[in-house]
Each structure stands twice: as C-alpha cells, then as structure tokens.
C-alpha positions as protocol buffer text, in pm:
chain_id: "A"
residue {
  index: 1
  type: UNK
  ca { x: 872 y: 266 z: -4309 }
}
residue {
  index: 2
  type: UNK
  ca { x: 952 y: 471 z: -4601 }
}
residue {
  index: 3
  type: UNK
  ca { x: 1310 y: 604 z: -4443 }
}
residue {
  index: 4
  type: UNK
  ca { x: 1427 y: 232 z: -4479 }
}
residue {
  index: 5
  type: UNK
  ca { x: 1261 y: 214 z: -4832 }
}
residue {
  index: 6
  type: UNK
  ca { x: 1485 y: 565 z: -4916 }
}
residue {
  index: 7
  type: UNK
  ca { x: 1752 y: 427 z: -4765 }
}
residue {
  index: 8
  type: UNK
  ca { x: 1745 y: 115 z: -4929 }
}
residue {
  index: 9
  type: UNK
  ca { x: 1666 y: 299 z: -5237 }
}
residue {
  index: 10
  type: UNK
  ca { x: 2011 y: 492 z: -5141 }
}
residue {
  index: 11
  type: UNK
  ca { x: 2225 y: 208 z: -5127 }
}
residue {
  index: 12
  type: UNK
  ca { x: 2098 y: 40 z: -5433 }
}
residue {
  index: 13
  type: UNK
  ca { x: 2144 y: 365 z: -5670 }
}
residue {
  index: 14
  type: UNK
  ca { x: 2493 y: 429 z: -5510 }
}
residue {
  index: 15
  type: UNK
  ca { x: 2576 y: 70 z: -5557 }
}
residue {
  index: 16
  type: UNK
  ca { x: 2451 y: 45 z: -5904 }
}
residue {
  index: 17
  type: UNK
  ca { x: 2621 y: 371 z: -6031 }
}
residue {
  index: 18
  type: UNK
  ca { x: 2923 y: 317 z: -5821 }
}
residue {
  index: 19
  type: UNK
  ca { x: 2991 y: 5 z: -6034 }
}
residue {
  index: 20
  type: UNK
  ca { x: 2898 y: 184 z: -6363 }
}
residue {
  index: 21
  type: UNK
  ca { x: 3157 y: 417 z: -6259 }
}
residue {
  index: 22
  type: UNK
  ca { x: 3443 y: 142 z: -6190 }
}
residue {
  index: 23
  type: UNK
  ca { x: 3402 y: -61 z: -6484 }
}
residue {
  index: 24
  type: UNK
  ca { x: 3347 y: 220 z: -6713 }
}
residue {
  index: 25
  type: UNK
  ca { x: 3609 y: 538 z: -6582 }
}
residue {
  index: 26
  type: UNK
  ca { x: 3972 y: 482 z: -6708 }
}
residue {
  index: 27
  type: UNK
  ca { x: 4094 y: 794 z: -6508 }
}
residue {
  index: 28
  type: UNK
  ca { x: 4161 y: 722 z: -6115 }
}
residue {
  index: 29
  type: UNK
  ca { x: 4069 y: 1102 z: -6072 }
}
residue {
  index: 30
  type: UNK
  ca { x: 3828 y: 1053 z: -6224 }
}
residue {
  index: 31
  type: UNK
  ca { x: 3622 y: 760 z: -6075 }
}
residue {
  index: 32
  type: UNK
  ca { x: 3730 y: 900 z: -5714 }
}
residue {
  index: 33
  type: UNK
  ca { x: 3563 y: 1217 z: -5811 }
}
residue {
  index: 34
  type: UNK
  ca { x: 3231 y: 1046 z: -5940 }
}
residue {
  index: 35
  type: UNK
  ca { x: 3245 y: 789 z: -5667 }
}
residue {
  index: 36
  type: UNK
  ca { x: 3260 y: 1045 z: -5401 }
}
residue {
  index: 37
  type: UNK
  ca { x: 2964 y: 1302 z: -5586 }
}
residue {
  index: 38
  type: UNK
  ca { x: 2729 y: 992 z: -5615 }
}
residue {
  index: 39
  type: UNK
  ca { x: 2791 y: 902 z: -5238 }
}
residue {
  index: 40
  type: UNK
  ca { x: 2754 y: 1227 z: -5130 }
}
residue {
  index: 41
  type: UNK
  ca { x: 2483 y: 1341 z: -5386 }
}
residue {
  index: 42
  type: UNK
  ca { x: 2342 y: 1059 z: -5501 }
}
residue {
  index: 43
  type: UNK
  ca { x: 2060 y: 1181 z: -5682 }
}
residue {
  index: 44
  type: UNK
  ca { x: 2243 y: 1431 z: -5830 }
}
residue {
  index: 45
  type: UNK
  ca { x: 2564 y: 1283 z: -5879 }
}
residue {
  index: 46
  type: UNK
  ca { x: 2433 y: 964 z: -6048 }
}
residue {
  index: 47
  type: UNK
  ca { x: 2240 y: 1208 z: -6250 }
}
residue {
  index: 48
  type: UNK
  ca { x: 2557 y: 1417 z: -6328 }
}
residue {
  index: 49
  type: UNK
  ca { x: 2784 y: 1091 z: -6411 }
}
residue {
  index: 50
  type: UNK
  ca { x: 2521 y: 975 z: -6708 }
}
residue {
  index: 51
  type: UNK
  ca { x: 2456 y: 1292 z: -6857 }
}
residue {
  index: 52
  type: UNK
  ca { x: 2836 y: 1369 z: -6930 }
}
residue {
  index: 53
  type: UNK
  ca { x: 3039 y: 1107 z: -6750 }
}
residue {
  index: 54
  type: UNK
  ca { x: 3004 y: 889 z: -7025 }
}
residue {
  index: 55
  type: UNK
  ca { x: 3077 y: 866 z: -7350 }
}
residue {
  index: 56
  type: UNK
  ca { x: 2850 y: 742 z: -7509 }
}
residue {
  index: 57
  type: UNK
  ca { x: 2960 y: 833 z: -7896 }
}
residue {
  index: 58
  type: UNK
  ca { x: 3280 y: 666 z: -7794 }
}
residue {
  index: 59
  type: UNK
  ca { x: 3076 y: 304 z: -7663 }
}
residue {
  index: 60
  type: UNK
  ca { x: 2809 y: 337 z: -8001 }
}
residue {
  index: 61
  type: UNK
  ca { x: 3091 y: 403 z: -8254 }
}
residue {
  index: 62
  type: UNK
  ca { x: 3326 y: 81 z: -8072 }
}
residue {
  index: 63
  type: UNK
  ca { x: 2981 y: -99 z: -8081 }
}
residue {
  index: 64
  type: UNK
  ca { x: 2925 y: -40 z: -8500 }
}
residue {
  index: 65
  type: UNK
  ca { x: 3310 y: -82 z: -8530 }
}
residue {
  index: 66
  type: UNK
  ca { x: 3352 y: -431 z: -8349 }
}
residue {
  index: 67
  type: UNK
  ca { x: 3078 y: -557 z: -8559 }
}
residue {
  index: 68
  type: UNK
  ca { x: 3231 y: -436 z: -8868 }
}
residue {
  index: 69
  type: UNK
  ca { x: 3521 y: -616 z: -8794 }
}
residue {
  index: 70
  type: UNK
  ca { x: 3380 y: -909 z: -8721 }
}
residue {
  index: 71
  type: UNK
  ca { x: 3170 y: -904 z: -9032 }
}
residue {
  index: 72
  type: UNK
  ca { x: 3501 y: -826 z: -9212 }
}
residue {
  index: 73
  type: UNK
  ca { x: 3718 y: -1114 z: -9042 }
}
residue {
  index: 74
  type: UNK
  ca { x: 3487 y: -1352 z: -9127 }
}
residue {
  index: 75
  type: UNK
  ca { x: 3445 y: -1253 z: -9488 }
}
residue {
  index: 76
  type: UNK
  ca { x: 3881 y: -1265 z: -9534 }
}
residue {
  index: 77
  type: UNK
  ca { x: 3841 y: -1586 z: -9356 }
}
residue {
  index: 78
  type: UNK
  ca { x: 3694 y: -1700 z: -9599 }
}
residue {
  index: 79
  type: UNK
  ca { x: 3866 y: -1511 z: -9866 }
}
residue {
  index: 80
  type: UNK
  ca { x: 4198 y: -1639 z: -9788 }
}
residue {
  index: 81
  type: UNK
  ca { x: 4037 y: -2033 z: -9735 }
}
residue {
  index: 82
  type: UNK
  ca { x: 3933 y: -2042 z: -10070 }
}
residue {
  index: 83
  type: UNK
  ca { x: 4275 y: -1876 z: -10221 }
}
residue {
  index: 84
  type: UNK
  ca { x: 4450 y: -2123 z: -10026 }
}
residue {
  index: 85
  type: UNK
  ca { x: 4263 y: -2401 z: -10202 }
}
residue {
  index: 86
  type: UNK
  ca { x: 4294 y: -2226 z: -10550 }
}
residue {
  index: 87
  type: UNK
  ca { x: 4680 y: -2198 z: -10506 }
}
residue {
  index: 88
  type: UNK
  ca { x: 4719 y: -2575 z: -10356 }
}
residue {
  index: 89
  type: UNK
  ca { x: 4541 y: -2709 z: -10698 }
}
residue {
  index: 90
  type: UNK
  ca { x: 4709 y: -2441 z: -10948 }
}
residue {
  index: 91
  type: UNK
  ca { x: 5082 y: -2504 z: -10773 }
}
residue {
  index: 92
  type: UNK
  ca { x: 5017 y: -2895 z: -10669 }
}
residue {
  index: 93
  type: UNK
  ca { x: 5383 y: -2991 z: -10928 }
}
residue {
  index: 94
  type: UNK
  ca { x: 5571 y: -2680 z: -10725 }
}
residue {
  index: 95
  type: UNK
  ca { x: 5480 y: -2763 z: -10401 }
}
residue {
  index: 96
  type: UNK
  ca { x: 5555 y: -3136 z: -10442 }
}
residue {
  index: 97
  type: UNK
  ca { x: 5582 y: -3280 z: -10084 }
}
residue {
  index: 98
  type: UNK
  ca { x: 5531 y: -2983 z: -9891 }
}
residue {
  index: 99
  type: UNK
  ca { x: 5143 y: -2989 z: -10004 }
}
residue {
  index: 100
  type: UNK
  ca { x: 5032 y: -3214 z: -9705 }
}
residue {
  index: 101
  type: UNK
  ca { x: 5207 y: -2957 z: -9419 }
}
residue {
  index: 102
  type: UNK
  ca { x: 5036 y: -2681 z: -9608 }
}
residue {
  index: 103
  type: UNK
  ca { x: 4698 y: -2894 z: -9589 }
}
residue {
  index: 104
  type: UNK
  ca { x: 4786 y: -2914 z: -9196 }
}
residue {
  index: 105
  type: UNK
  ca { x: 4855 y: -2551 z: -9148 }
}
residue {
  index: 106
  type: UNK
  ca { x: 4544 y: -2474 z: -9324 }
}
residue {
  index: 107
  type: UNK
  ca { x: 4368 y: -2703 z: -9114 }
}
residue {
  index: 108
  type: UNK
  ca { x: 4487 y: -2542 z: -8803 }
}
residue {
  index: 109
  type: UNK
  ca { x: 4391 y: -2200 z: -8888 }
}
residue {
  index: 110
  type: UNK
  ca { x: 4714 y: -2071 z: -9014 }
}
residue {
  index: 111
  type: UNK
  ca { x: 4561 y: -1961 z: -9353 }
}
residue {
  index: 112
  type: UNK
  ca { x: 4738 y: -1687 z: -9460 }
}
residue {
  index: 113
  type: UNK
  ca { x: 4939 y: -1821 z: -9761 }
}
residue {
  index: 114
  type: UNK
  ca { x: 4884 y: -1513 z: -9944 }
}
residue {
  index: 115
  type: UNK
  ca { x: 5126 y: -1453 z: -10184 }
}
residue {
  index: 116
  type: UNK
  ca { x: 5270 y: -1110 z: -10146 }
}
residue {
  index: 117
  type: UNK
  ca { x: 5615 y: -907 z: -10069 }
}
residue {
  index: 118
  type: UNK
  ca { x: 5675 y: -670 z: -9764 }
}
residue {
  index: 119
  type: UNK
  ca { x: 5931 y: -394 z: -9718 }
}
residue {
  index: 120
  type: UNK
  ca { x: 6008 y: -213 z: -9427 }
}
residue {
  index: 121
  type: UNK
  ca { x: 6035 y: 159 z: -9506 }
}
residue {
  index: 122
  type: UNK
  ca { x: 6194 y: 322 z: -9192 }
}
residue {
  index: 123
  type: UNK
  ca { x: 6158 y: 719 z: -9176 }
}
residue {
  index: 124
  type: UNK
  ca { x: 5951 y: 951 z: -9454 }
}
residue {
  index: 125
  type: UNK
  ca { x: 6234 y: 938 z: -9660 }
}
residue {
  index: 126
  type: UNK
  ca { x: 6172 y: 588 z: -9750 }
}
residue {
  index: 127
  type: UNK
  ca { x: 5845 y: 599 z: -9699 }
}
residue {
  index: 128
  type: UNK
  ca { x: 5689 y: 926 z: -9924 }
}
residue {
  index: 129
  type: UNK
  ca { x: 5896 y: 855 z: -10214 }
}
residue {
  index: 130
  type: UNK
  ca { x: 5735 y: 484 z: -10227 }
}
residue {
  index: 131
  type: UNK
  ca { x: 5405 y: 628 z: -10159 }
}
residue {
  index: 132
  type: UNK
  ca { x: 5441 y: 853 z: -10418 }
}
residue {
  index: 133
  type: UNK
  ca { x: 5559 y: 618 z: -10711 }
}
residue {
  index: 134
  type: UNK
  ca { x: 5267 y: 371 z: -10634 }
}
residue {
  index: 135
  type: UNK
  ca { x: 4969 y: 631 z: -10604 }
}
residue {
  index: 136
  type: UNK
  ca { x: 5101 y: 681 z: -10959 }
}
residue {
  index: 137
  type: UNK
  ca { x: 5013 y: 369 z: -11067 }
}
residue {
  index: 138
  type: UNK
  ca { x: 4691 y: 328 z: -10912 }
}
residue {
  index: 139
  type: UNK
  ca { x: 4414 y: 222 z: -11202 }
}
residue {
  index: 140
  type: UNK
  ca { x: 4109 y: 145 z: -11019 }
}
residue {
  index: 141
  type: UNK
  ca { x: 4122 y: 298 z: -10677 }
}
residue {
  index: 142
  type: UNK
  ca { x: 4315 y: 483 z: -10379 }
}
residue {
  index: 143
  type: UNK
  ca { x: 4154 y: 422 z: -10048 }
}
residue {
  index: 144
  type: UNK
  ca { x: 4384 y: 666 z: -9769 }
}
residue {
  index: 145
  type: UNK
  ca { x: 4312 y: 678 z: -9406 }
}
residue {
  index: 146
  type: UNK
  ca { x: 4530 y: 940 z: -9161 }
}
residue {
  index: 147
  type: UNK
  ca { x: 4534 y: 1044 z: -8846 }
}
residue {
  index: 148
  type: UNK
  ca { x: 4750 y: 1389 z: -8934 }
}
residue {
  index: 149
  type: UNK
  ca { x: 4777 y: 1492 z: -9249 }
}
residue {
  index: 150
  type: UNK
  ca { x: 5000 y: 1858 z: -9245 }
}
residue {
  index: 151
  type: UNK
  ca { x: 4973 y: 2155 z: -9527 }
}
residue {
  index: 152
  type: UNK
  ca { x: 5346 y: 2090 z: -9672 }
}
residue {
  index: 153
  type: UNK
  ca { x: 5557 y: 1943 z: -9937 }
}
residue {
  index: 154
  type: UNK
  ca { x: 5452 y: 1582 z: -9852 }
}
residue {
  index: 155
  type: UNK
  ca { x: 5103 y: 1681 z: -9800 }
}
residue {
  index: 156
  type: UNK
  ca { x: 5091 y: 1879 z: -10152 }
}
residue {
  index: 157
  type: UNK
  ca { x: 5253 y: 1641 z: -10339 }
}
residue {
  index: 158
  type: UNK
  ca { x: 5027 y: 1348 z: -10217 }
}
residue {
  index: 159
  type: UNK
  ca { x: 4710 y: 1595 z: -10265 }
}
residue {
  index: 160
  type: UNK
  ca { x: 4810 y: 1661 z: -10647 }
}
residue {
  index: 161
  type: UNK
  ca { x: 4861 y: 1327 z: -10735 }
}
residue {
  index: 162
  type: UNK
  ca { x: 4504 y: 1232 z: -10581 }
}
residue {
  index: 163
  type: UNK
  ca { x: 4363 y: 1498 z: -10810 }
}
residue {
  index: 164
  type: UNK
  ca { x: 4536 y: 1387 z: -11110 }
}
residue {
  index: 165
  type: UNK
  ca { x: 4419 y: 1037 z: -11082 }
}
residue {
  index: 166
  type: UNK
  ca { x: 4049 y: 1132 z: -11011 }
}
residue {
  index: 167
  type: UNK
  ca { x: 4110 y: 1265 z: -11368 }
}
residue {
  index: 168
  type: UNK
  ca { x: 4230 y: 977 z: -11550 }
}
residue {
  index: 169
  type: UNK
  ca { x: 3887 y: 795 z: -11347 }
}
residue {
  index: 170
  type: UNK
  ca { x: 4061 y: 643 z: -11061 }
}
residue {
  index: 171
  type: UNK
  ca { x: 3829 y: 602 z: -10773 }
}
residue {
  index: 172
  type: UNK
  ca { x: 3967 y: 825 z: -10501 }
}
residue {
  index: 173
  type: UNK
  ca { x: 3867 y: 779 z: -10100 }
}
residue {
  index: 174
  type: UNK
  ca { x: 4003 y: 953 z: -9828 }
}
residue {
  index: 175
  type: UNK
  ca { x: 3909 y: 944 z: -9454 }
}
residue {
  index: 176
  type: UNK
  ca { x: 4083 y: 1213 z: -9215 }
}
residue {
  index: 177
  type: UNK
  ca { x: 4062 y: 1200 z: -8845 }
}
residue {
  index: 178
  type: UNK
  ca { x: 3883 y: 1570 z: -8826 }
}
residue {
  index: 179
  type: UNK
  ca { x: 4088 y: 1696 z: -8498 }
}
residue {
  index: 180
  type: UNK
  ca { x: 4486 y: 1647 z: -8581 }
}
residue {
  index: 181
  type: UNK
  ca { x: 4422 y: 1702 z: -8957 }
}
residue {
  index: 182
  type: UNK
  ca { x: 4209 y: 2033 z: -8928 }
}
residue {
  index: 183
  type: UNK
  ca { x: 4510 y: 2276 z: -9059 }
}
residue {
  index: 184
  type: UNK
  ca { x: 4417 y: 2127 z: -9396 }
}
residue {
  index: 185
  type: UNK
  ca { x: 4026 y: 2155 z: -9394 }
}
residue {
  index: 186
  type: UNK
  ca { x: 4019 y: 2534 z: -9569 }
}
residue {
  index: 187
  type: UNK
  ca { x: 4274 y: 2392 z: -9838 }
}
residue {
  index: 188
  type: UNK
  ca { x: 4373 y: 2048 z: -9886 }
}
residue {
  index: 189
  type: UNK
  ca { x: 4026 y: 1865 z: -9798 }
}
residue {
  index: 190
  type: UNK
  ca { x: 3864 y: 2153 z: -9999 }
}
residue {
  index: 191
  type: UNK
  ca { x: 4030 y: 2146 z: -10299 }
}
residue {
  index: 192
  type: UNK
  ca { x: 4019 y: 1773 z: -10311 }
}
residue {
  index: 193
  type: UNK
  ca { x: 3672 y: 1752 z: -10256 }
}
residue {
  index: 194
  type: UNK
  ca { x: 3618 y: 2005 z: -10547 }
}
residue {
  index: 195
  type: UNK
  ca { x: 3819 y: 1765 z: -10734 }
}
residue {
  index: 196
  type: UNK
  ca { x: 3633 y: 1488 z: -10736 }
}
residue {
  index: 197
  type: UNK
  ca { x: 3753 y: 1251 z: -10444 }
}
residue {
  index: 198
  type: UNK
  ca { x: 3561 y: 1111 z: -10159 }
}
residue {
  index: 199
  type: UNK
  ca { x: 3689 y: 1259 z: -9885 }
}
residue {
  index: 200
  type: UNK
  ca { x: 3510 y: 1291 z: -9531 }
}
residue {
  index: 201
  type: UNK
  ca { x: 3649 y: 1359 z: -9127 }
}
residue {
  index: 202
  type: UNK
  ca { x: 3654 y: 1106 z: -8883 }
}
residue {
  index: 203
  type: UNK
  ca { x: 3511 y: 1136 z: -8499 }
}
residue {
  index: 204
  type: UNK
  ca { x: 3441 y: 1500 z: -8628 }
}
residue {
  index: 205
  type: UNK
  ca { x: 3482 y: 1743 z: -8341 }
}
residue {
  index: 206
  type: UNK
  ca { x: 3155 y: 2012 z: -8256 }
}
residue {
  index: 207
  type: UNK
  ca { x: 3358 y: 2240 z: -8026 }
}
residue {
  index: 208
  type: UNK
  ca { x: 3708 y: 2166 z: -8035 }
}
residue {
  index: 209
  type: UNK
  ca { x: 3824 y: 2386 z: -7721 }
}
residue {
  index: 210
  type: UNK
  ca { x: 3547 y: 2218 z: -7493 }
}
residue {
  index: 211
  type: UNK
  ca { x: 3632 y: 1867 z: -7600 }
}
residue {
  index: 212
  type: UNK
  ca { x: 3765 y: 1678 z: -7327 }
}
residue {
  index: 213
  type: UNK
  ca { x: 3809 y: 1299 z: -7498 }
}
residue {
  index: 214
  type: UNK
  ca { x: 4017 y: 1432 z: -7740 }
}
residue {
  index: 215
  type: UNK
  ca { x: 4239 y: 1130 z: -7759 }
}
residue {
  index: 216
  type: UNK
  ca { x: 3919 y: 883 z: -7899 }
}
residue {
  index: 217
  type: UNK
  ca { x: 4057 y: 968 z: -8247 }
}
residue {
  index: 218
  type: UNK
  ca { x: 4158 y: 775 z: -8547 }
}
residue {
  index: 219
  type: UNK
  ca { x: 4491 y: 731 z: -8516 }
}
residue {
  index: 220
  type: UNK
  ca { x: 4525 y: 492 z: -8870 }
}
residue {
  index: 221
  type: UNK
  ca { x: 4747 y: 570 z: -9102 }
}
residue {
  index: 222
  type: UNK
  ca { x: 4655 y: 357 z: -9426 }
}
residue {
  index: 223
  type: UNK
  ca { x: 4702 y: 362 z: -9819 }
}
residue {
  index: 224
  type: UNK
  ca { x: 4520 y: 100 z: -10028 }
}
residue {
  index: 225
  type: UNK
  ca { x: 4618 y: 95 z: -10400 }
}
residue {
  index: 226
  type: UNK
  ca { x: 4433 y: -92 z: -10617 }
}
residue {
  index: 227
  type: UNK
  ca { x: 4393 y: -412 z: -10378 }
}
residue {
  index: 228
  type: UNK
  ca { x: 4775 y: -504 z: -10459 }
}
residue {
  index: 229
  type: UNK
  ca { x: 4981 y: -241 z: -10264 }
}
residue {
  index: 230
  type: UNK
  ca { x: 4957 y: -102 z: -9877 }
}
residue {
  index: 231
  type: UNK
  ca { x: 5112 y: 74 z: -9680 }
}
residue {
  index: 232
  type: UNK
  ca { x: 5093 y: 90 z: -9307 }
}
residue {
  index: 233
  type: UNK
  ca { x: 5270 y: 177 z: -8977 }
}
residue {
  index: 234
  type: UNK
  ca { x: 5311 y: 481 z: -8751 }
}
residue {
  index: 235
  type: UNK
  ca { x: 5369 y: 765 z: -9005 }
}
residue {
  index: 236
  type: UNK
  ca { x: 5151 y: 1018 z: -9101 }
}
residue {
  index: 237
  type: UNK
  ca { x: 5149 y: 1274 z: -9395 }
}
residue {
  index: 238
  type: UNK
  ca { x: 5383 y: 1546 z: -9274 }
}
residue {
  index: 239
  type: UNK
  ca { x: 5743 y: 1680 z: -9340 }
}
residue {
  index: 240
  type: UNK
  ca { x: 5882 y: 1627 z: -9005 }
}
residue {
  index: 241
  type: UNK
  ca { x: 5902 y: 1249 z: -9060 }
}
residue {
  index: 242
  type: UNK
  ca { x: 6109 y: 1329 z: -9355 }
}
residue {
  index: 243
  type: UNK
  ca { x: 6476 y: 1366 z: -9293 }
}
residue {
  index: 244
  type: UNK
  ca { x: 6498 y: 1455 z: -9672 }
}
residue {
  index: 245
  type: UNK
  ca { x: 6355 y: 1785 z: -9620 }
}
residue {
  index: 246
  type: UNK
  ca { x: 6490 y: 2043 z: -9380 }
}
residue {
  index: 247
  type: UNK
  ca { x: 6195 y: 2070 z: -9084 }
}
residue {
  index: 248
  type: UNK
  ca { x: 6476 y: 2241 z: -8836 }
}
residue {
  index: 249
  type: UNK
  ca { x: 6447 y: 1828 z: -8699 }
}
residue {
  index: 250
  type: UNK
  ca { x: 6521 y: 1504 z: -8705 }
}
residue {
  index: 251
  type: UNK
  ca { x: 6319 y: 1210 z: -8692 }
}
C-alpha cells in the first residue's frame, strides 16, 4: 500500500516540477539538466530547481512592472483622448473637412494626434551634441534612464550639465542599470548625488562575479526634458558611439 502511494506521490512531484521547469527554463541545457535531476532525484532535485532555478526577483520585478504599465497606458489613453478632443474644438476652421476622418480614427483607437516633431539622429555624433543643447534648456526637470553610461568626454559633459541645472533648481532624475554602468559608481554617480540629483541603480547586483542572470538588466536608454523633448533608441552614454571623437573605432 504505501509503495503505490510513494510512487504515485513520485509521479505527481516529477510531473508537477517537470512542467514548472518547461514553461519556466529558457535555456535547453538548462531544462534537460533540471528535468533529468528531478527524475532522477526527485526530492532533491525539485528541491534544488526552486531554491535557485528560478528567478524569482526577475518574475516579482516583471509582475510590479506589467502593472505599472498598464496603470500608465491607461492613464495616456486617456491623456491623449482628451487632447484629441481639445485640439478638434481649438483647430475645428483648420481642419475643415478632414474633422469627421479624424473623429473616425479617434473612434477606432488611433488616438495619437499628438502634435510633435521627430528626428532621427544616427551615430553619437548627432546624437550627444542634441542631447547636450536640450539638457541646457531644461527648466523644470531632466528625467535620464541608461543602460551604460562610460567615465569619458560624453559621460563628463552630460554629468556637468546635470549639476549645473540642479543649481539653477531644475529637478534632476537619473536611473542607471547598476551592472554595465558600475565604472562610474566611485565618480560620476557620486559626485552627482552630492550634487543634488536623484540618482539610484537599477536591478542592483549583490555579488557581481556569482551572478549568473546577468542579462535581466535595464537595457533603456531614455532622456525626458521638461515633458516636450525625448530622446530614445539604442545608444548609450559613451565615446565609442561617437565618431567625432577618436575611440581607436568606428561605429
């Protein structure tokens, strides 16, 4: 009697950790290697697989972000609705006949009428002298957010600027992604903190040679000026995207 109650016991704890393991492991090596630990072991291995095989930082921090952005969708939703309506009224005599395939567009969920202007700044020689000139002009507030932010000319410039404006009372915020931008923790992110700005690590890293999910990071790269200029796209704050400056490279 009780060897089939272990052994059904057996297959249930294999089964139910076995599927934990395929819906949840990304790596093939991975899942082989857990799958064949919990078959063999499976006390131990199923044991093993939720103590450290996984992450659950990773799943609670997706969990808090998907509901931020959910609460943030809707709110722009919104946002952008009522702007709609506000510029449909204000620009009825402009608009003339095109107001009722504006109404339909709206209608349909294509809502974003926002005014606005975009450039496409290819390379960190179009980019950093841009992002330069309108951190200048910031009068409210800077909100930055980097993946790798590097200890040179760019990174200096950007840094000094930031400092300046705290100054003059500009609300300064700055998030960091803790792993690729630690060259700059013992002077950059201390000197700006000293200065006055808001400026804190992202998916900060406890032991840096043992971490094995390295790649879970915040790979943004964002510059909010204000509420009227951004900037966005795949380059961070570093010299080497900058053909301007002699790196050795070329980007």
């Amino acid at each position: 009697m009780w060897e089939i109650v272990l052994l059904i016991a057996y297959l249930l704890l294999v089964l139910f950790t076995g599927v934990r393991i395929l819906l949840d492991t990304d790596s093939p090596s991975k899942t082989l290697g857990y799958l064949l630990l919990v078959i063999v072991f499976p006390v131990i291995g199923s044991l093993i697989y939720f103590s450290i095989g996984i992450n659950y930082r990773h799943r609670q921090t997706s969990s808090r972000a998907a509901l931020a952005q959910e609460n943030c969708d809707a709110f722009f939703q919104k946002e952008i609705s009522d702007r709609t309506g506000d510029l449909l009224e204000s620009h009825a005599d402009a608009l003339g006949h095109y107001t009722p395939m504006v109404h339909f567009l709206k209608g349909i969920g294509a809502e974003y009428l926002w005014p606005g202007r975009f450039n496409l700044l290819v390379n960190g020689e179009a980019k950093f002298p841009e992002v330069l000139k309108t951190l200048k002009t910031a009068q409210r507030f800077i909100h930055m957010e980097y993946y790798d932010w590097e200890n040179d000319t760019r990174g200096n410039q950007i840094k000094e600027i930031l400092l300046d404006k705290v100054k003059a009372g500009v609300e300064v915020r700055v998030l960091y992604d803790d792993y690729a931008s630690s060259k700059i923790k013992k002077n950059i992110v201390r000197e700006l903190a000293q200065g006055g700005v808001s400026i804190y690590p992202k998916i900060k890293v406890k032991l840096r040679h043992l971490a094995n999910r390295i790649n879970h990071r915040d790979h943004r790269k964002l510059i909010i000026v204000d509420g009227i200029y951004g900037f966005v796209g795949g380059i961070n704050i570093s010299d080497r995207y900058d053909n301007s400056i002699d790196t050795g490279l070329y980007w």
